[in-house]
N, C-alpha and C positions, 0 to 999 in steps of 0.2 A: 080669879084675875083673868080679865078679858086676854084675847091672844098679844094685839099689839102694844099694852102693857109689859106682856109679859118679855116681850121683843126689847120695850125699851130698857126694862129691867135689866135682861143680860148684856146688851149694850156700855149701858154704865159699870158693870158688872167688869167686862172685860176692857174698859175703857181706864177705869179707877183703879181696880187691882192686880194688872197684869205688867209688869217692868214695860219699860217703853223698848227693849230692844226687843221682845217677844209679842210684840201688837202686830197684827195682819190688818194687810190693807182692807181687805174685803168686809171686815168684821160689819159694817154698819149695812151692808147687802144680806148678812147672815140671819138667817128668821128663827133657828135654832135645827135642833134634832129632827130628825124626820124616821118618825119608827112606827108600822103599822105588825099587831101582833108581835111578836119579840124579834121582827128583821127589821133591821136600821139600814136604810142607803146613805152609807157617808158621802159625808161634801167633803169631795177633796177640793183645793187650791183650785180655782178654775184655770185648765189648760195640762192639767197636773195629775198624777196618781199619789198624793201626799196631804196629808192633812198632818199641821202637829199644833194639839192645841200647850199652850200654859195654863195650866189649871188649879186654878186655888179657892174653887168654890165649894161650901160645903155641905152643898145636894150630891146625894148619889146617884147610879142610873141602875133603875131594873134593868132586870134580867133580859138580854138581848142579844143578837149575833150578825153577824154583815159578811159582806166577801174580802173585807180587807184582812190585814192582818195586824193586831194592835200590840204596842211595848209600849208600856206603862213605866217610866223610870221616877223614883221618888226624890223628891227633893228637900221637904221640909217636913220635918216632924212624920208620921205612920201614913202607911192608906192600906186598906184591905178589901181586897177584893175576892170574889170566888167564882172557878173558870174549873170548866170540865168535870165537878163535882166534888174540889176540892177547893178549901182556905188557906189566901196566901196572906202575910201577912208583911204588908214592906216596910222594913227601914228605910232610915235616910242612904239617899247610893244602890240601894237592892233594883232590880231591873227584872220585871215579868214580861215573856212571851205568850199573845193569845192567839192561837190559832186562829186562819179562817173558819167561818160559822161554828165556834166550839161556842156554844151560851154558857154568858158571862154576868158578872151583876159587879158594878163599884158602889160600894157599902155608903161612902165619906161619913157623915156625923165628923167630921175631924178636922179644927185649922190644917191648913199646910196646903202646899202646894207640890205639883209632880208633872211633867209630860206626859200629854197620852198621844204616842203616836202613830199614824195610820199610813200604810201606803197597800198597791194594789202586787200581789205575792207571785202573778201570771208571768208577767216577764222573766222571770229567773228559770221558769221552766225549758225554758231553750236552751241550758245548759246542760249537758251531758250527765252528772256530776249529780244532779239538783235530783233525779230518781233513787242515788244511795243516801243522800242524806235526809229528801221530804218526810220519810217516817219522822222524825226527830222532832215534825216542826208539825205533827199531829196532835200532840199532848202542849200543855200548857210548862213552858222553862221558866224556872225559876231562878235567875243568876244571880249570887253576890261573894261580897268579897271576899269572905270568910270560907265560903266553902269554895266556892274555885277560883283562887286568887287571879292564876294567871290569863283563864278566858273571861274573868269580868275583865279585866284590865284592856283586855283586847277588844271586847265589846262596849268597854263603855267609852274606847277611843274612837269607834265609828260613832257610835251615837251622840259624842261631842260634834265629831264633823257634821253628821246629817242635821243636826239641831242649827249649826253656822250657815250652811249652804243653805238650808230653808226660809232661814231670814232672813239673811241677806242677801236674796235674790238675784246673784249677779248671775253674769251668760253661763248657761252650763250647768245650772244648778243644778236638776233633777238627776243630769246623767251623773253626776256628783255624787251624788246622795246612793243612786241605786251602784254605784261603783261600792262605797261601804256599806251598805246592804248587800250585798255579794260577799265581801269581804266577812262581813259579820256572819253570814251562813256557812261560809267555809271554813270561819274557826271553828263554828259549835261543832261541824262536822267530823273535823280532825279532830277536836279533843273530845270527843264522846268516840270517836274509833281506837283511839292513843289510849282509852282507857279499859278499852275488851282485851281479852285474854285471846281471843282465837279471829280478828280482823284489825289488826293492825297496821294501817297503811306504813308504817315505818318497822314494823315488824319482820319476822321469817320469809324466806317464802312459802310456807306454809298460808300464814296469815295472808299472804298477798293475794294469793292461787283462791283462800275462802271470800275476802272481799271481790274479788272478780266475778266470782260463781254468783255471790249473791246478790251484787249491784245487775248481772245481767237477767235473775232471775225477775226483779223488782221492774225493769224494764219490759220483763216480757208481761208480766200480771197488769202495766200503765198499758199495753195495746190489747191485752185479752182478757181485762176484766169481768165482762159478758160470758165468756164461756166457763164451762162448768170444770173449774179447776179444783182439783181434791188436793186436802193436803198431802196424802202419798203420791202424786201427782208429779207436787211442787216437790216435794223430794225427790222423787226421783230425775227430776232435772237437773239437780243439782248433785246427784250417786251420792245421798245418805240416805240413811232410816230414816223411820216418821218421826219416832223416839228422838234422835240425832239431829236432825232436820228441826226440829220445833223446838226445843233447847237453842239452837244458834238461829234460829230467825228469830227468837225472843232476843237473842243476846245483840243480834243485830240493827234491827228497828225498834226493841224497847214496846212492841208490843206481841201479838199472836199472827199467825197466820191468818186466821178466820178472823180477827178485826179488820186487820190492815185490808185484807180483801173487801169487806162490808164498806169501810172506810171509803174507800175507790170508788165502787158503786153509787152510796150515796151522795160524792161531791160527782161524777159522770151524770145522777138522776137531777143535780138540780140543775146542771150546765140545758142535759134534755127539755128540761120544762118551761126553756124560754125559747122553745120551737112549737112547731103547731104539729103538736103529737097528742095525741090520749094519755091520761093517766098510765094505763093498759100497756100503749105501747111503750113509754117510758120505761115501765117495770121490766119491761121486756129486754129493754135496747142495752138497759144498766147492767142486767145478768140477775133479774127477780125473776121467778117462775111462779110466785103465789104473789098475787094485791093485798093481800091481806100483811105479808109481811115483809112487803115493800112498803105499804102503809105505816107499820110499827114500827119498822125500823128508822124510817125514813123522820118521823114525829119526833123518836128518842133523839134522834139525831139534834135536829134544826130546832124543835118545840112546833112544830109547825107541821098540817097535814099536807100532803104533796097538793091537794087541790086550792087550799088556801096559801100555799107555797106561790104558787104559782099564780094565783090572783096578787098576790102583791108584787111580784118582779113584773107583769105586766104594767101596774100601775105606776110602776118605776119606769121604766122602758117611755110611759107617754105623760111623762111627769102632772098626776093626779094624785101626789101625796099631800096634804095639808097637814100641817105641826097644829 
């Protein structure tokens, strides 16, 4: 099927079977997806960091990644999806977070319908706040009802508002929207710390004294990523053992030290790659000492190799992507 077929296809598509309080204006400007190699540059809303589509079509998407960040919430009858090398499987009401560039695939084969929503994740970083909880929001969340009654409920009250503010466009929207998108990161945050044993924001002071230690550590690793920080290092910044020390940075961020580190680097190497740097010096700037495993890593990472990385955010940059 020719392209502008295939244009008019989804047109009728989103014309015919998407409720009329959930139609965007733009839709008959929209040409589709725009994905070279497994990176997508989302359309957000023009003027906007927000895309939310209604989605009840039942083509899936390979596997892909973008700089937004996607919540998938399900509406009618399953959707399964697999992010970060794992399968989710949603019910009706289940709500999945996907990281920025974590490679995703949505399966569909499946009537039913679900939002899939996108906005851009940069702005929140101005918060103070946003460096204890960003680990969280490295791995792909899985929320429903059944297993954490009380923070789906809490999340899926913002997601009702951002879903109202988005379509109904009134004045104000977006800062709207990103008000419960704040909202909805600070509850993950408190209830995944409400549920550690040794950082408990509403805990001892004991607990208070380790969450301070370690959100100030996480702050210093965001400005010194590049340098060669050891995990006895990072421990002793924080006066524990390694042993000690690696046990509650797990328990902390929910991942390892030497991830989260590698983590940093490679979302620092691909901000680098839409400057007029060398490969070389990117590896450099990021905290790589070998190309070869800046390279590897950097692949694992995106699906993508940093030089082919970087020919597509160009292309994006001077919009030469054709669907």
């Amino acid at each position: 099927m020719i392209k502008a077929e295939r244009i008019r296809e989804f047109h009728r598509n989103m014309t015919d079977n998407t409720p009329v309080q959930y139609r965007q204006s733009d839709v008959q400007d929209y040409a589709g997806r725009t994905v070279q190699g497994s990176l997508e540059q989302v359309d957000y809303l023009p003027g906007s960091h927000f895309r939310i589509w209604y989605n009840c079509q039942m083509e899936g998407y390979a596997q892909h990644h973008h700089a937004a960040m996607e919540m998938i919430r399900c509406l009618e009858n399953g959707y399964t999806v697999t992010a970060g090398g794992r399968t989710f499987n949603l019910s009706v009401g289940d709500i999945l977070l996907i990281p920025s560039h974590m490679l995703h695939r949505l399966l569909g084969n499946r009537e039913g319908a679900r939002f899939v929503m996108l906005f851009d994740p940069e702005p929140l970083a101005l918060f103070l706040d946003y460096a204890s909880i960003q680990p969280r929001f490295t791995q792909a969340l899985f929320i429903t009802q059944t297993g954490c009654p009380e923070l789906y409920a809490k999340v899926s009250r913002c997601l009702d508002k951002i879903v109202d503010y988005y379509f109904q466009q009134e004045n104000m929207w977006e800062m709207f929207a990103y008000a419960e998108i704040t909202r909805m990161y600070a509850s993950i945050g408190r209830d995944y710390f409400l549920r550690t044993n040794n950082f408990s924001v509403g805990g001892d002071a004991h607990n208070l004294n380790n969450y301070s230690r370690f959100a100030q550590l996480l702050s210093y690793i965001d400005e010194h990523y590049a340098e060669d920080i050891s995990l006895d290092q990072a421990a002793e910044r924080v006066g524990l053992s390694r042993f000690h020390f690696s046990r509650l940075f797990r328990e902390y961020t929910g991942t390892t030290f030497t991830d989260h580190l590698m983590n940093k680097r490679i979302h620092a190497a691909q901000e680098l790659l839409s400057e007029n740097l060398s490969v070389t010096e990117v590896a450099y700037k990021a905290g790589f000492h070998n190309l070869a495993t800046f390279s590897r890593s950097f692949k694992k990472c995106t699906g993508l190799s940093p030089r082919r990385y970087r020919s597509y955010a160009e292309r994006y940059r001077g919009g030469e992507f054709q669907t």
